[in-house]
C-alpha positions, 0 to 999 in steps of 0.5 A: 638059374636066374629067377626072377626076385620076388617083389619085397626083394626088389622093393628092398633093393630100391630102397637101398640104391636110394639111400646110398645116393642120398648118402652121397649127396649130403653135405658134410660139415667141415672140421673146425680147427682139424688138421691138415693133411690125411688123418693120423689115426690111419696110420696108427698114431696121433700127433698135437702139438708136438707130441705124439702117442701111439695106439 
């Protein structure tokens, strides 16, 4: 039942694999003046100095 990939599909794959560990080894700037801790939109709200909003 395996048969073997065609060429352009196989092509396609390395190229994938490739940008996904390119995707991995870029640097991310860091968050200037962010907030510490996990990110409030996650949760479904958003806190600032003191006050909080919900979405």
């Amino acid at each position: 039942m395996d048969k073997p990939l065609p060429p352009a599909a196989q092509r396609a794959l390395a190229e994938a694999e490739e940008r996904r560990r390119q995707a991995k080894a870029a640097d991310r700037p860091t968050e200037l003046g962010g907030r510490d801790g996990p990110e409030p939109v996650r949760y479904g709200d958003w806190e600032k100095k003191g006050l909080a909003v919900d979405f």
